[in-house]
Every structure is written in structure tokens, then in C-alpha cells.
C-alpha positions in Angstrom: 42.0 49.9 20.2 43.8 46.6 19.8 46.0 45.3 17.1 43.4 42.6 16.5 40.5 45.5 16.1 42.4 47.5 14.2 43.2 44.7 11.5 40.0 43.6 10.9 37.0 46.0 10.4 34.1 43.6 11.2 35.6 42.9 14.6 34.9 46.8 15.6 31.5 46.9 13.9 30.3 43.3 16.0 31.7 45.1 19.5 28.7 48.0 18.5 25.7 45.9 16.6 24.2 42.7 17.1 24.9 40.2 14.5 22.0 40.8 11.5 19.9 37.5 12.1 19.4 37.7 15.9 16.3 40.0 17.0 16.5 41.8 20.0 14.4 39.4 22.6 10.9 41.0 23.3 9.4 41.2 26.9 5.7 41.2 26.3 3.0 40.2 23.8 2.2 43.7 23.1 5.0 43.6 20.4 4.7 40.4 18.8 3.4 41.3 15.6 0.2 39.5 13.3 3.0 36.1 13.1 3.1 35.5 16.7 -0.7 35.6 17.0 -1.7 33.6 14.3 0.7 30.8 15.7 -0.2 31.3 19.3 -4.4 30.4 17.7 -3.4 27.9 15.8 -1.9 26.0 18.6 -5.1 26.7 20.4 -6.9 25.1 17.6 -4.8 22.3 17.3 -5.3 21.5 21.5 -9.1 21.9 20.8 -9.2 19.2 18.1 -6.9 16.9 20.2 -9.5 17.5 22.9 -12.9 17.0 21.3 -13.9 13.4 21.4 -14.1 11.7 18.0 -17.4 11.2 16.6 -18.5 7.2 16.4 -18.2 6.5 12.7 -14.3 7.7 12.9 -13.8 5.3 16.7 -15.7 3.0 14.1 -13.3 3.1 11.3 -10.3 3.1 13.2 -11.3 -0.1 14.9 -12.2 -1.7 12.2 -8.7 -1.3 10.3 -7.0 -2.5 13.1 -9.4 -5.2 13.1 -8.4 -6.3 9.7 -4.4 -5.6 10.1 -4.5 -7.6 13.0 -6.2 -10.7 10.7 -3.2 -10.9 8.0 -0.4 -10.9 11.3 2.0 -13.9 11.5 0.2 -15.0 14.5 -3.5 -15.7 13.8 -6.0 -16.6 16.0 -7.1 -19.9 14.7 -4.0 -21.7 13.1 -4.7 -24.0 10.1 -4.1 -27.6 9.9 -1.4 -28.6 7.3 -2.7 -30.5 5.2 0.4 -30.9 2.8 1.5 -34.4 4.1 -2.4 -35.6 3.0 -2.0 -34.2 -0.1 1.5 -35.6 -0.8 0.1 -39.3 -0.1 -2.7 -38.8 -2.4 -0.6 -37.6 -5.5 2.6 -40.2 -5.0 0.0 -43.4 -4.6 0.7 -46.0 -7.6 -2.9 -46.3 -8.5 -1.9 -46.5 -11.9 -4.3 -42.6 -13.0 -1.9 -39.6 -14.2 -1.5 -37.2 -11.6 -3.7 -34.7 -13.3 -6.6 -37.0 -12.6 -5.8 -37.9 -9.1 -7.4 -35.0 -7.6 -10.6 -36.8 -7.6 -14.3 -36.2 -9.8 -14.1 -32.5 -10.3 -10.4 -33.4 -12.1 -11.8 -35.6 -14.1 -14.9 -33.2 -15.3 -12.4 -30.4 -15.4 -10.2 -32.6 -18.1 -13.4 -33.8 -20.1 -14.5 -30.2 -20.6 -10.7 -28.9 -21.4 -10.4 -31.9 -24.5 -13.9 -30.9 -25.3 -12.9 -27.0 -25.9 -10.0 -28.3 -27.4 -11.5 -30.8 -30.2 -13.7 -28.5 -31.0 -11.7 -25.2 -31.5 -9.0 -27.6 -33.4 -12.4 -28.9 -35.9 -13.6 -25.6 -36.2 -10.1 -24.0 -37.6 -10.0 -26.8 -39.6 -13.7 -25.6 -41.1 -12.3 -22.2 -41.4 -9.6 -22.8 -43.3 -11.2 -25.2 -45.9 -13.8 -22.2 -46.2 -11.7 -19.7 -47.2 -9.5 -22.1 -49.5 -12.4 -22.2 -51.6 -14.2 -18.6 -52.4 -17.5 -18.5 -53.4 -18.6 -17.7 -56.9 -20.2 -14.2 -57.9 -23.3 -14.6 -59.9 
């Protein structure tokens, strides 16, 4: 024996075991135990689903998301006209009208309903409050 073996006692026990977490390497299947078998169908399995071909609602579904991930990419199909420089000439014209009402008629209803909502609400707090300022009398 050596000087190194005879220092250290794991060194003599590796020379006659194999380490503890290597297994000794099998030939056959005939060994391979319920693990080996269950893994070896379950790959077969997997293969057969790959290899089946997909019923039409799923090819369906599939196309149709792409479909709409396709519509919100960077590079559409039909581009839209910019219509920002239009709009900026309409809004900085000196036609003497606020800019709120220079949108057109649908501005201009818009505005006459929102001062409508407001005069109202503002008269009927009003009402409220003189209401309750003065409680009825109980008979």
C-alpha cells in the first residue's frame, strides 16, 4: 500500500466500491424497473400526440390569434392618413370662436347640453338648501 492510501481511508475504500450515486450501467430492458417503463410510454404518448393531426376548431383558433396579433404590429397593412396638420389649421384659425367650439356643430350641442346640466344641478342645490333651512311644522 502507498503512503497516500495509507493516510487517507476513503482513498482505499473508492479503489474497491463505486462511488454511492453512480449505478452500475444495465445491458438490457429486462432490468429496468416500473421508472424506466413508464418513461419509455410516456415518450410514446408524447410522439403520438405530436403526430395526430389537429382537429379544425384548434387549426381554427390558432389562425385566428395570429390573425389578430398580426393586426396591432407596427407595420399594418393599410397605413392611416395623418390627419394632425388638418386638425392643427382648424384649431389655430382666428375666426374669433374659443377653441372649445371650433370643432364644429356637435361642439357646439355638446357645450349647450354641459351648461344645461350645469344650471340646473347649480338651481336645484340651491332648492335643496332653502328646503331644509326651513323644516316643516308638525301638526
Amino acid at each position: 500500500m502507498s503512503s497516500a492510501a495509507a493516510l487517507s481511508p476513503a482513498a482505499g475504500r473508492a479503489a474497491s466500491q463505486p462511488p454511492a450515486r453512480q449505478r452500475p450501467c444495465k445491458a438490457g430492458t429486462e432490468g429496468e424497473g416500473q421508472r424506466g417503463q413508464e418513461r419509455r410510454r410516456q415518450a410514446t404518448r408524447r410522439e403520438e400526440r405530436r403526430a395526430r393531426p389537429r382537429p379544425r376548431t384548434m387549426q381554427a383558433l390558432l389562425t385566428s390569434r395570429v390573425g389578430s396579433l398580426r393586426s396591432f404590429a407596427t407595420s399594418t397593412r393599410h397605413q392611416m392618413k395623418n390627419k394632425v396638420p388638418e386638425h392643427q389649421k382648424l384649431f389655430q384659425a382666428d375666426n374669433g370662436l374659443p377653441v372649445h367650439l371650433k370643432g364644429g356643430i356637435m361642439d357646439g350641442l355638446l357645450y349647450r347640453l354641459t351648461m344645461a346640466i350645469t344650471v340646473f344641478g347649480s338651481c336645484y342645490s340651491v332648492f335643496s338648501l332653502v328646503r331644509a333651512s326651513f323644516p316643516q311644522k308638525n301638526k
